[in-house]
Every structure is written in structure tokens, then in C-alpha cells.
N, C-alpha and C positions, 0 to 999 in steps of 0.2 A: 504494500500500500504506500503512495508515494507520500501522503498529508499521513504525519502522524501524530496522536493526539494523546497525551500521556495524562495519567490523573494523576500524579504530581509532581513535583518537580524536584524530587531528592537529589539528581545529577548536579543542578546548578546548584543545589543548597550544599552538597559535599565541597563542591569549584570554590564557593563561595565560601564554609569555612577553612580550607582547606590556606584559601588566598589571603582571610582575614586572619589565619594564624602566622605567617608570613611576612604580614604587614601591621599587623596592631596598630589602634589608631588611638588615639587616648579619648576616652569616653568625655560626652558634655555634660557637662555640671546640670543641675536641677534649673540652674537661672538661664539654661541654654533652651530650657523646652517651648517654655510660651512662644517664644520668636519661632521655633522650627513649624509650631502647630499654625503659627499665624501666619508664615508661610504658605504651607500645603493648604490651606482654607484661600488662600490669593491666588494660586495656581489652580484650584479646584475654580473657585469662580470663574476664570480666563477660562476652561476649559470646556462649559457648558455649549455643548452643538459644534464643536469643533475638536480638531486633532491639532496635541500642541507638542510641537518639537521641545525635546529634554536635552541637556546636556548630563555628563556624565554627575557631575555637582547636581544640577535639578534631579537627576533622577534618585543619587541618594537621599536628598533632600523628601522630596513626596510622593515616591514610591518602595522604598526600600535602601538602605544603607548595605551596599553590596559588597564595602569590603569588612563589615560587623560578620560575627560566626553563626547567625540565627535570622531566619527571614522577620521580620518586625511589618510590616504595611502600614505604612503612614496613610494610607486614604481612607477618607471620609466617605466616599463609594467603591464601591467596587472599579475596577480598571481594566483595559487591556493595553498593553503595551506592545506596536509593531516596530520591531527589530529590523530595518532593512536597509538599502545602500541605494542610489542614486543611476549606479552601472548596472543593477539588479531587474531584469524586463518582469518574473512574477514580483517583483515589489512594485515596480510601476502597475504592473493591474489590477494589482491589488490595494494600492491606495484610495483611488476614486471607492471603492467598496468602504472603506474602514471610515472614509469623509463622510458618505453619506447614511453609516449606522451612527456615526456621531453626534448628526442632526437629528435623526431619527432618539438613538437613547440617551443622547447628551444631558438630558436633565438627572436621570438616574444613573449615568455611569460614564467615567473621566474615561479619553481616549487619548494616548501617548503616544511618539514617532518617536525613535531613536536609530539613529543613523549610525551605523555602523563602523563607517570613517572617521566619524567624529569624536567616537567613544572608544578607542582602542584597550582602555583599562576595564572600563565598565566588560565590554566584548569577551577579553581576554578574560577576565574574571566568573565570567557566568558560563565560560566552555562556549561562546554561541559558534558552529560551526556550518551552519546551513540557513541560508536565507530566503524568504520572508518566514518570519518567527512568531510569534502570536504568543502573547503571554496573559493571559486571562488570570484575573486575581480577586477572587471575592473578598467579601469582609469576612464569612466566616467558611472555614472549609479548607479545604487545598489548593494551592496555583495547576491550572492546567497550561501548557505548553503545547502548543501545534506549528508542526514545522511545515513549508509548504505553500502552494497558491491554495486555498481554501475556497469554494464557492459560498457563495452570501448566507445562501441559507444553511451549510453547513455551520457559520459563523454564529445564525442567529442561533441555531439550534443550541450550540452551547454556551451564548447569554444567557439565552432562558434556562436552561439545565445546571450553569452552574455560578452565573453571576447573579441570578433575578430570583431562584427558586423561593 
């Protein structure tokens, strides 16, 4: 099966403490949290009906701290974050899909780009190896991971299944 759709994401959670015990970052203080939360609530706003490019800093910021040993979810809804590159033809056709569930679930749930050139640590960090990536992230539950050109309605099928249930 070329799309493959994994109910959870141990591989990148192993990458990821595997990299945060490598790299140890020195934890924020307690007077560091309000500013991080009121953060992800201003990136959450922007994000309402649109898909918004993350940098590797945004994305530890309001989606997860990716070089910490434990997945944490900063968001406030649920997410999907597509992982793809510029030079990538299924991430190009795949875009136009991810823009317009944006509009469509934008109110109930944050849509993220990240660019794969752009993010060489973040990339290298989470193992990602295959492009376009789909990273589905409820608020309660497991990350699913779907690698691959996805059709839409496969897409919605697992908003509803595992972002919306």
C-alpha cells in the first residue's frame, strides 16, 4: 500500500527522545509558561480557515517541542501538520486539498505547513524520510502519521475518526 497510515507515532517519539537525549535543552522556568500558552492561542487565532507555515522554533513552540524526550501538544485543537518540500509534485497536489479542509475545518482544527528545506533539524529529528507526511494530532489519543498523496476523502475520513471523534 503506497499511503501508509500508522496509529501512532512511536518511530518519531523514539527519533525524538533518542535526539532530545543528545541534545538536552535546559527546561523553562514556570514564569516561561504564560508567554509560551499566549503564544500558541496567537498562532491558533492566525490559523482559523487557513494553513500556516511553521518554522522549526514555531513548531516547537505550538505544536510540540521536538527536541524534549516526551510528545507534550501544545494545541488548543486538534492539528494536522503537512511535512513537505517545494521540489515535491504529490506535495504540490496535495496542498490545494489541505487549503481547502482548512476553510472547511479551520474553526475546529489548526492546519500547519512545514517545509522540509527549511526545517533541516526539526526533519532530521522526527526521522521524516518520505514526502508528503500528514501528521494528525488530537487533543486526546494518539498522533496518526500518513505518509503519501492521500485523497481528500481519505483525509476527511481520518479527521473525523481521529481528530473530531
Amino acid at each position: 500500500m503506497r499511503n501508509t497510515v500508522i496509529s501512532s507515532v512511536t518511530s518519531i517519539l523514539l527519533v525524538v527522545a533518542s535526539y532530545g537525549c543528545s541534545n538536552a535543552q535546559p527546561s523553562h522556568s514556570a514564569t516561561s509558561e504564560p508567554a509560551d500558552k499566549a503564544q500558541v492561542t496567537e498562532v491558533a487565532h492566525k490559523t482559523a480557515g487557513e494553513v500556516v507555515e511553521l518554522t522549526q522554533e514555531e513548531f516547537a513552540r505550538v505544536v510540540f517541542d521536538y527536541k524534549k524526550r516526551e510528545l507534550e501538544f501544545k494545541g488548543k485543537r486538534p492539528c494536522i501538520v503537512d511535512f513537505n518540500a517545494e521540489w515535491c509534485g504529490p506535495c504540490r497536489r496535495l496542498a490545494p486539498i489541505i487549503k481547502d479542509l482548512a476553510s472547511e475545518y479551520g474553526d475546529r482544527i489548526d492546519f500547519y505547513s512545514v517545509n522540509i528545506d527549511n526545517t533541516p533539524e526539526l526533519t532530521e529529528s522526527l526521522a521524516i524520510q518520505s514526502i508528503p507526511l500528514l501528521l494528525f494530532i488530537p487533543l486526546d489519543g494518539d498522533p496518526q502519521v500518513s505518509e503519501g498523496l492521500l485523497p481528500r476523502e481519505d483525509i476527511v475520513s481520518i479527521i473525523n475518526s481521529t481528530l473530531l471523534k
